[in-house]
C-alpha positions in Angstrom: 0.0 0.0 0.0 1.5 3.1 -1.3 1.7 5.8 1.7 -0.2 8.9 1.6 1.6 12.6 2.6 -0.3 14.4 4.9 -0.5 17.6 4.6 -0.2 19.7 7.6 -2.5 23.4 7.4 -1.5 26.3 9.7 -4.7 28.8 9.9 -3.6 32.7 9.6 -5.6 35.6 10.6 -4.2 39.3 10.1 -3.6 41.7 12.6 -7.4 43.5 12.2 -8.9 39.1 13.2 -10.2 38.7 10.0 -9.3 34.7 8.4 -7.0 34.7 5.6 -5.7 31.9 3.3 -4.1 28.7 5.4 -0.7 28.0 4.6 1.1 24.5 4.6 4.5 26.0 4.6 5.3 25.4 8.1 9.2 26.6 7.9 7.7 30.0 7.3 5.4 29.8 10.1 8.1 28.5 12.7 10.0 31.6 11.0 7.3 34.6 11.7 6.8 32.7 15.3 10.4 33.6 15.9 11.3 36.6 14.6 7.8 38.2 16.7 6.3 39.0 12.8 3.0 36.3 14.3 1.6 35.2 17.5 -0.5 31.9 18.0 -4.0 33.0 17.7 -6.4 31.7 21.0 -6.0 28.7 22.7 -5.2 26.7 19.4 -2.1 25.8 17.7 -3.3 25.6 13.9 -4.1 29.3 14.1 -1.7 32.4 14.1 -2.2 35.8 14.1 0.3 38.7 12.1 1.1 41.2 14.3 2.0 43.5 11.4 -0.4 44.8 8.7 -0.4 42.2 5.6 -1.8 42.2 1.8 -4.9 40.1 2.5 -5.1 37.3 -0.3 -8.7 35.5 0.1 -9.8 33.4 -2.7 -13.6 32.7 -3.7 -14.8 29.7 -1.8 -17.7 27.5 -3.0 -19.5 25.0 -0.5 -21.1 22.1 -2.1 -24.0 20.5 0.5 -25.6 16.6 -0.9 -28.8 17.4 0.3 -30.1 14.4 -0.2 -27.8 12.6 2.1 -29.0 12.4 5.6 -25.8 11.9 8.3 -25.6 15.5 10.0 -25.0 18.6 9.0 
């Protein structure tokens, strides 16, 4: 059985709280940790938070709901 990568998302929200795109580049992350640029954002550790003002790069997001399949929603 051939293994899988797992792919490993760290949330970001900008310094004014509002949700940007995820990365997966954790180097960076562990980077702007570091250097002070980010904080951790809550009590989570998926989420951090820029300190510093950033270009905010949101891309259009479609949900797609079966609503004919019952399980919980």
């Amino acid at each position: 059985m051939p293994t899988q990568k797992k792919v490993n998302y760290v949330y970001v929200v900008d310094a004014n709280g509002t949700p940007v795109m995820p990365t997966s580049r954790l180097g960076m992350v562990r980077r702007w940790l570091k250097s002070g640029q980010a904080i951790w954002y809550g009590n989570s550790r998926t989420t951090i938070q820029f300190v510093r003002s950033i270009d905010t790069q949101t891309q259009p997001l479609t949900l797609g709901v079966n609503t004919g399949f019952h399980l919980g929603m």
